[in-house]
PyMOL commands that place a pseudoatom at each C-alpha (Angstrom):
pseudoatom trace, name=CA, resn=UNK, resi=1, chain=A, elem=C, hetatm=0, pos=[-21.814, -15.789, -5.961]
pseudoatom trace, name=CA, resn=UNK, resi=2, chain=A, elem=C, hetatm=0, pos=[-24.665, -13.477, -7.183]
pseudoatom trace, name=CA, resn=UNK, resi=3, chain=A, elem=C, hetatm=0, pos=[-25.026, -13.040, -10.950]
pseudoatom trace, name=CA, resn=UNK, resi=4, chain=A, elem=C, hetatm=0, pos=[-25.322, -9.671, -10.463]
pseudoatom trace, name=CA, resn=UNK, resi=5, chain=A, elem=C, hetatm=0, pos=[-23.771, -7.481, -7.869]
pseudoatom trace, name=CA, resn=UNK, resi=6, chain=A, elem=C, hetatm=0, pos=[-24.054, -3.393, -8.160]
pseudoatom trace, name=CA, resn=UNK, resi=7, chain=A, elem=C, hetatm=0, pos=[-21.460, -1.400, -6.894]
pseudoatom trace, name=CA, resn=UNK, resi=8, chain=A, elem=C, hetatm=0, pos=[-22.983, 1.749, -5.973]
pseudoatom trace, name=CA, resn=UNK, resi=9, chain=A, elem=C, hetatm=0, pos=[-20.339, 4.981, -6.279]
pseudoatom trace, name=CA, resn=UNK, resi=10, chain=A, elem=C, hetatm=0, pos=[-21.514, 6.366, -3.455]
pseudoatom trace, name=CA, resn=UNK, resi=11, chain=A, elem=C, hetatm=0, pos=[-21.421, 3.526, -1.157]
pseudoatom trace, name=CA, resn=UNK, resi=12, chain=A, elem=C, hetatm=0, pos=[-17.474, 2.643, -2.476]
pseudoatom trace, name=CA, resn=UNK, resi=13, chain=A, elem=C, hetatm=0, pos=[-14.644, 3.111, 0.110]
pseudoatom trace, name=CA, resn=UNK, resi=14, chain=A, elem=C, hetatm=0, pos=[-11.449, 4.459, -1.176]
pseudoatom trace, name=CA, resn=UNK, resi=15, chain=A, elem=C, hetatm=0, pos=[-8.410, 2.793, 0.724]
pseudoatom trace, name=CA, resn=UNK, resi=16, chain=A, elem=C, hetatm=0, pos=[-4.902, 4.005, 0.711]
pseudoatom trace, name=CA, resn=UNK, resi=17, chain=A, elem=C, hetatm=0, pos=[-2.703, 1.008, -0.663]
pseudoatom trace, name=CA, resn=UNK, resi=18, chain=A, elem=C, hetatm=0, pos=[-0.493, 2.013, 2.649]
pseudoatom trace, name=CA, resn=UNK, resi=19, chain=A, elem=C, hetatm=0, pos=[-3.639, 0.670, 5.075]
pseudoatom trace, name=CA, resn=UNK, resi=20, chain=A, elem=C, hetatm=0, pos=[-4.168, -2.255, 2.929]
pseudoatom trace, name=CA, resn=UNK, resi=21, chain=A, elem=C, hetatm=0, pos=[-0.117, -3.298, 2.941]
pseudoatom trace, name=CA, resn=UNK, resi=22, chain=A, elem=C, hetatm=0, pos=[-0.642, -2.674, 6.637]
pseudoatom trace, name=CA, resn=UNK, resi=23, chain=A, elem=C, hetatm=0, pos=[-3.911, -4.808, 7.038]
pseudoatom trace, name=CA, resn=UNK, resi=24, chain=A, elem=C, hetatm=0, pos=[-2.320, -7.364, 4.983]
pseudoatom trace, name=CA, resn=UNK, resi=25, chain=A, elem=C, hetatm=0, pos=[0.837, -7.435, 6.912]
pseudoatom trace, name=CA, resn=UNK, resi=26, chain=A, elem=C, hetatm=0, pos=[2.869, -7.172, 3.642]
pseudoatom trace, name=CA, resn=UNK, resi=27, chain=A, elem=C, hetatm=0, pos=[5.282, -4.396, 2.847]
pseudoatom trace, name=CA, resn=UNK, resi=28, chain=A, elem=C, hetatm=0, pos=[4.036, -1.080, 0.549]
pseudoatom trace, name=CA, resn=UNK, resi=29, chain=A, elem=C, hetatm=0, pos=[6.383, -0.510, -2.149]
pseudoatom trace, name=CA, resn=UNK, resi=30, chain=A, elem=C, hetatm=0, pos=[7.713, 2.878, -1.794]
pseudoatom trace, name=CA, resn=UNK, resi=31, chain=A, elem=C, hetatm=0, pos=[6.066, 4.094, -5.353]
pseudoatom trace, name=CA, resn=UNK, resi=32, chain=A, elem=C, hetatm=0, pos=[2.632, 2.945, -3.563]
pseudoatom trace, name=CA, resn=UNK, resi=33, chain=A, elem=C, hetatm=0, pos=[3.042, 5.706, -0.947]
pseudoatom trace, name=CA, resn=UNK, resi=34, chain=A, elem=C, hetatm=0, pos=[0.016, 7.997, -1.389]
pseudoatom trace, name=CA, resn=UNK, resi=35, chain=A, elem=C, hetatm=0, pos=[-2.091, 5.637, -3.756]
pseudoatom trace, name=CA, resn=UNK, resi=36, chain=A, elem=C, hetatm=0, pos=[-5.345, 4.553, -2.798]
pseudoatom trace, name=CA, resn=UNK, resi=37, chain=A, elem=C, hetatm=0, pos=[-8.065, 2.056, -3.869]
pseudoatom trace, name=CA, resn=UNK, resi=38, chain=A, elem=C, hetatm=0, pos=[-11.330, 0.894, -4.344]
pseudoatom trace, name=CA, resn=UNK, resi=39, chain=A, elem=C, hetatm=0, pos=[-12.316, -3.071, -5.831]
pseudoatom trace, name=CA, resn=UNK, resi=40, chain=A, elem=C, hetatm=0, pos=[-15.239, -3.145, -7.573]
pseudoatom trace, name=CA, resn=UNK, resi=41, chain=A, elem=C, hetatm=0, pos=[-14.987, -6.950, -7.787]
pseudoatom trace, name=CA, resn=UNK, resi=42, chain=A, elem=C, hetatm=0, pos=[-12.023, -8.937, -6.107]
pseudoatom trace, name=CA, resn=UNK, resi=43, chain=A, elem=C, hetatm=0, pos=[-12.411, -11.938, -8.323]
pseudoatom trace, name=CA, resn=UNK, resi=44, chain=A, elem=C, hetatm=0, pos=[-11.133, -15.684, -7.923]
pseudoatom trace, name=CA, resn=UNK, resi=45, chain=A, elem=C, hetatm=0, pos=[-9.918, -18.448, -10.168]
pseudoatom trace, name=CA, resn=UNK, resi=46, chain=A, elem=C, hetatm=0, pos=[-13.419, -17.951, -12.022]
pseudoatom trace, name=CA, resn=UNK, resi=47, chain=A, elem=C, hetatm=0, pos=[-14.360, -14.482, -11.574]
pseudoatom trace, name=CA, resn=UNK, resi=48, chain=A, elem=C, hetatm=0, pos=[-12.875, -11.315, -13.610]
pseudoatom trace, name=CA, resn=UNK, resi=49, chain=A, elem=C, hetatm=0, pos=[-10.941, -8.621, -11.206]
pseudoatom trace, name=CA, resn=UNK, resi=50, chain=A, elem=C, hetatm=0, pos=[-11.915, -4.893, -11.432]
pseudoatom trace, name=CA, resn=UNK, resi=51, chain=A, elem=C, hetatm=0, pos=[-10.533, -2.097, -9.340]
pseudoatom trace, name=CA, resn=UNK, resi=52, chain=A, elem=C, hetatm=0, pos=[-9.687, 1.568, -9.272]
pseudoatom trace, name=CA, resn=UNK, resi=53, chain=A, elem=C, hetatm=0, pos=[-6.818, 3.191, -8.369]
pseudoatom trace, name=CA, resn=UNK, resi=54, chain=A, elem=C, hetatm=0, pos=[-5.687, 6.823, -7.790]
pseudoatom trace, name=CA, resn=UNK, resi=55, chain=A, elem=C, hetatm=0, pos=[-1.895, 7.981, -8.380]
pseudoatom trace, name=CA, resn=UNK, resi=56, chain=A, elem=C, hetatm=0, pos=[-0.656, 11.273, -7.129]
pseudoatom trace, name=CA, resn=UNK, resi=57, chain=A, elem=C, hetatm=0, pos=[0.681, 13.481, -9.841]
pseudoatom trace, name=CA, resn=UNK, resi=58, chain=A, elem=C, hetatm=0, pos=[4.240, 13.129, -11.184]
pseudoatom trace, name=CA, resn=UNK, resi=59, chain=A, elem=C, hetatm=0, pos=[3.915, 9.628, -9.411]
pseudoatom trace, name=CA, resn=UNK, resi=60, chain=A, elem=C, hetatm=0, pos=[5.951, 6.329, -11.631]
pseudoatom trace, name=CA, resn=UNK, resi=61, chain=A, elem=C, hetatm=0, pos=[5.594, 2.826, -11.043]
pseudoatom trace, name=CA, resn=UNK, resi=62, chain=A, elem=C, hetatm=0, pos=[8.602, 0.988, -11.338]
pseudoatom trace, name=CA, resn=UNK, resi=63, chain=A, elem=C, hetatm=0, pos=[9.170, -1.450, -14.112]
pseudoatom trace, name=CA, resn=UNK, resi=64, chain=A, elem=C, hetatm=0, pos=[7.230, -5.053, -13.285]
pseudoatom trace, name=CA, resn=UNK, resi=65, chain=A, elem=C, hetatm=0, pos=[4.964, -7.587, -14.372]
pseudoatom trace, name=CA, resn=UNK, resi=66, chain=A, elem=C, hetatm=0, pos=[1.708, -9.229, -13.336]
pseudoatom trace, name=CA, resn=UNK, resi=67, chain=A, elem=C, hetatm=0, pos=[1.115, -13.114, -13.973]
pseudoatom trace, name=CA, resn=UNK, resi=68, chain=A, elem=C, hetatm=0, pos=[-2.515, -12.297, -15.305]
pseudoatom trace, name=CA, resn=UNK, resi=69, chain=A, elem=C, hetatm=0, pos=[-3.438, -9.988, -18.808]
pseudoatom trace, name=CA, resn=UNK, resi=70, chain=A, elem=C, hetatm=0, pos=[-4.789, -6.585, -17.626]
pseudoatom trace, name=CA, resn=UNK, resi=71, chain=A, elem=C, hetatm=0, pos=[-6.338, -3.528, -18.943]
pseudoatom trace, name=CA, resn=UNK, resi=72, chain=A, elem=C, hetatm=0, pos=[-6.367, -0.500, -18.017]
pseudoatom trace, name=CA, resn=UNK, resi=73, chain=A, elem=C, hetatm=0, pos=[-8.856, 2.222, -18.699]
pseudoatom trace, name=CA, resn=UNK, resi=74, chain=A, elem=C, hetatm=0, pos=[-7.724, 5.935, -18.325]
pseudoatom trace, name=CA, resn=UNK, resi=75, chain=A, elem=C, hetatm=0, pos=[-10.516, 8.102, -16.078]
pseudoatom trace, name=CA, resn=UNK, resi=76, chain=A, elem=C, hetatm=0, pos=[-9.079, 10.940, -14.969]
pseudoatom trace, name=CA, resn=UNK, resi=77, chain=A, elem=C, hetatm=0, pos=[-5.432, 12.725, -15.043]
pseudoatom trace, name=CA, resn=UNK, resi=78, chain=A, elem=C, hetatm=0, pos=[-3.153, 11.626, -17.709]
pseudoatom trace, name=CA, resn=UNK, resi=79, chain=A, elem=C, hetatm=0, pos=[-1.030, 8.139, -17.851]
pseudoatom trace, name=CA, resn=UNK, resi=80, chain=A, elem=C, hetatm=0, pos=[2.838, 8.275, -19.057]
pseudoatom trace, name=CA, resn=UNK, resi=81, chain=A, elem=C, hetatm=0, pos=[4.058, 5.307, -21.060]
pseudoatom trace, name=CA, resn=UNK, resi=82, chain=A, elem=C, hetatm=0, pos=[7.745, 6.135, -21.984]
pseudoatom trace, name=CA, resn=UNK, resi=83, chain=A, elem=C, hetatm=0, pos=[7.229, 9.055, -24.497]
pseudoatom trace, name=CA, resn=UNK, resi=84, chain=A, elem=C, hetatm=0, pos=[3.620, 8.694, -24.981]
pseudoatom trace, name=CA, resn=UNK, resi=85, chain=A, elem=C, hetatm=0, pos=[0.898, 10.232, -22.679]
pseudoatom trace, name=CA, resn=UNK, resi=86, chain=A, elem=C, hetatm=0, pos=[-2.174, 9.295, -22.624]
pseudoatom trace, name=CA, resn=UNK, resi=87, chain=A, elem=C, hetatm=0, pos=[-5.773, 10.713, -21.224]
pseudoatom trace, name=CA, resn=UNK, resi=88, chain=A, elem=C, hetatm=0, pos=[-9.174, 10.088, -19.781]
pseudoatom trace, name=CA, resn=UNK, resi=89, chain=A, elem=C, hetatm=0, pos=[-10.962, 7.548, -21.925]
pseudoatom trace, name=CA, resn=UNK, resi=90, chain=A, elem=C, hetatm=0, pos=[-7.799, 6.140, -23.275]
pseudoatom trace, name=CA, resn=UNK, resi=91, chain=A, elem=C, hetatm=0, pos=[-6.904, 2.368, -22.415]
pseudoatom trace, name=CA, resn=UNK, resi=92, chain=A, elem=C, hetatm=0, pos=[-3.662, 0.409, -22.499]
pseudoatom trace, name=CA, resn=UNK, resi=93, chain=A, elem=C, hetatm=0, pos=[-3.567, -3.778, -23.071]
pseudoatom trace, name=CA, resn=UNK, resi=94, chain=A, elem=C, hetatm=0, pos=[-0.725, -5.579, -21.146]
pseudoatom trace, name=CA, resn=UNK, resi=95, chain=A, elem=C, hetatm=0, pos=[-0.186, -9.714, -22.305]
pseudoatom trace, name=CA, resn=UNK, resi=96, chain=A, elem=C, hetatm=0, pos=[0.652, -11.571, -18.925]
pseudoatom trace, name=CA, resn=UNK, resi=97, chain=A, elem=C, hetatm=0, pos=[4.264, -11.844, -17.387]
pseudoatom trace, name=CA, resn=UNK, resi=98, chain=A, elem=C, hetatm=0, pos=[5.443, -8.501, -19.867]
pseudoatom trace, name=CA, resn=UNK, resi=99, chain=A, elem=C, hetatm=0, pos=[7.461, -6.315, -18.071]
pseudoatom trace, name=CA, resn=UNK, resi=100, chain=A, elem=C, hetatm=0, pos=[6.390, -2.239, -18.283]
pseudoatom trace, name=CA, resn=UNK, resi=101, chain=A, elem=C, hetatm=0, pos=[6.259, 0.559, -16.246]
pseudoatom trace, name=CA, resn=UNK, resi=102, chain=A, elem=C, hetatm=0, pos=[4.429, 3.994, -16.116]
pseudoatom trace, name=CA, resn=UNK, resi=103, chain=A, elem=C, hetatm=0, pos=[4.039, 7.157, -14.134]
pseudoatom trace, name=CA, resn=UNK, resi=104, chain=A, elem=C, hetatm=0, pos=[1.036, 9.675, -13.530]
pseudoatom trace, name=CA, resn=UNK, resi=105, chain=A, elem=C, hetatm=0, pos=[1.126, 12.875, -15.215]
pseudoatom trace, name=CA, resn=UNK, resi=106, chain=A, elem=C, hetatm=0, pos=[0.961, 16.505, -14.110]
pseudoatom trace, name=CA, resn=UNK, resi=107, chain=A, elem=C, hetatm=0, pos=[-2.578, 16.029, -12.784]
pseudoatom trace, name=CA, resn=UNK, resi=108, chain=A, elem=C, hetatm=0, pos=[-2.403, 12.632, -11.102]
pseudoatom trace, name=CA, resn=UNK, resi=109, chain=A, elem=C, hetatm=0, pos=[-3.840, 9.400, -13.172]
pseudoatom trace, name=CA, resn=UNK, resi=110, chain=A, elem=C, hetatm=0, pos=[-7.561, 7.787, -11.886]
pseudoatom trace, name=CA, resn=UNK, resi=111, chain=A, elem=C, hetatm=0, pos=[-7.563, 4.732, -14.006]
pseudoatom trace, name=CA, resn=UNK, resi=112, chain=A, elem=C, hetatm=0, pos=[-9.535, 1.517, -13.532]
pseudoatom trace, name=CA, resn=UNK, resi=113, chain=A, elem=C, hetatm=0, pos=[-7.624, -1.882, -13.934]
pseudoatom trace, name=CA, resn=UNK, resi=114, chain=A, elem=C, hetatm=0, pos=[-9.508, -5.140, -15.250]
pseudoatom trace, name=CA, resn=UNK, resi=115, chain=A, elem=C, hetatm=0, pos=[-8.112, -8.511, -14.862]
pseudoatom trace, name=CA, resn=UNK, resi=116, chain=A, elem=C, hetatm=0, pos=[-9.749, -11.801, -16.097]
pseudoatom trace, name=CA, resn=UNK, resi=117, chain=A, elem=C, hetatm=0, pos=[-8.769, -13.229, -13.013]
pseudoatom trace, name=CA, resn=UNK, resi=118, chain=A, elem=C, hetatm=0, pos=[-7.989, -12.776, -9.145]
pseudoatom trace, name=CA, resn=UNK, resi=119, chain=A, elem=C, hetatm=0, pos=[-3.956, -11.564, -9.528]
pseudoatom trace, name=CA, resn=UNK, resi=120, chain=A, elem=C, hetatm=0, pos=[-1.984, -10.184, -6.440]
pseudoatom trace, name=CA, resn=UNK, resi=121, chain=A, elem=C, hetatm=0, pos=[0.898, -11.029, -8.305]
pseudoatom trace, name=CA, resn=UNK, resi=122, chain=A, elem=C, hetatm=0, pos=[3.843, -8.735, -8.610]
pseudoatom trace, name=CA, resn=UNK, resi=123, chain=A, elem=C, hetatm=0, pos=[6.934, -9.827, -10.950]
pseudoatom trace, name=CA, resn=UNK, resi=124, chain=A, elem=C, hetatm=0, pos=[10.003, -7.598, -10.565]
pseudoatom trace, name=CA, resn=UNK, resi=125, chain=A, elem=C, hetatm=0, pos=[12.679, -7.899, -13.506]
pseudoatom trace, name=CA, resn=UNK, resi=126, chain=A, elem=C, hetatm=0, pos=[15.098, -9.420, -11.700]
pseudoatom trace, name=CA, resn=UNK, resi=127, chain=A, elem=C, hetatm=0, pos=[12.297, -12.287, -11.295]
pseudoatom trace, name=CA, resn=UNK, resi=128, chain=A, elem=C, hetatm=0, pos=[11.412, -12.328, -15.061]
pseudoatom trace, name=CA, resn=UNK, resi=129, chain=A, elem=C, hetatm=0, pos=[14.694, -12.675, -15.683]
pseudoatom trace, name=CA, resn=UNK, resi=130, chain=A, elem=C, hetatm=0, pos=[15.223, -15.881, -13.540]
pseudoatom trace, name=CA, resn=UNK, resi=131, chain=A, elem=C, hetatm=0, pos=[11.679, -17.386, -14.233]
pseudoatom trace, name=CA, resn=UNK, resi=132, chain=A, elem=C, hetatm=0, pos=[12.919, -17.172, -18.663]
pseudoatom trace, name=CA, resn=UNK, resi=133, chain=A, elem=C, hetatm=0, pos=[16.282, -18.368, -17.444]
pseudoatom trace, name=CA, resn=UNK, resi=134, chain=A, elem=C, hetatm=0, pos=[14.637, -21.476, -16.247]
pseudoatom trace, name=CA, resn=UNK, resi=135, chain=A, elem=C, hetatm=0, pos=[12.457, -21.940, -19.052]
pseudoatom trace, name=CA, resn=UNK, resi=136, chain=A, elem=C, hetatm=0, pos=[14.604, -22.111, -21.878]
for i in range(1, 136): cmd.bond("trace and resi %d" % i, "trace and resi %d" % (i + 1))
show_as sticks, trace
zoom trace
């Protein structure tokens, strides 16, 4: 891997998550419908993960979790986190396997999303719920 890779804007695809579901032969969560994406780095057990997504507006994101911490950086539109809305420049911190949800506001949400590792994980409550049950 090169220690330094430059991704160039204007040489970035944007994908809609529906293509990639498709490519990948998985199934596109209906809240996914009309988001697209762009990886700036994919990562792997060593690398950090960086990529960009797009929300329409009004769009919400069901309640989940992701097996890796993430961050999120607010670039454009406006992110909804319960009561609290927040805007370009603004980031949110989310531990590992913690459940939240959020939804884009009245101008869509651009925000890029930073993981310190490779994560296509996707944790739905139901699966939190069992994975603590057997813990304990």
């Amino acid at each position: 891997m090169a220690n330094i890779r430059v991704h160039d804007s204007a040489q970035m695809q944007w994908r809609s998550a529906a293509a990639i579901a498709e490519e990948r032969g998985i199934e596109l969560m209906e809240e996914f419908r009309g988001t697209s994406l762009v990886f700036h780095e994919r990562g792997d057990d060593a690398h950090p993960q960086l990529f960009e997504l797009r929300f329409e507006p009004g769009s919400e994101v069901s309640v989940h979790a992701h097996e890796q911490d993430e961050i999120f950086y607010v670039v454009a539109g406006s992110m909804k986190l319960g009561k609290k809305e927040i805007g370009p420049g603004s980031s949110v911190f989310v531990a590992g396997n913690t459940l939240y949800s959020f939804g884009a506001g009245k101008d869509g949400l651009q925000v890029l999303n930073f993981r310190p590792r490779f994560d296509q994980s996707h944790i739905s409550p139901e699966e939190h719920a069992q994975a603590r049950g057997v813990a304990r």
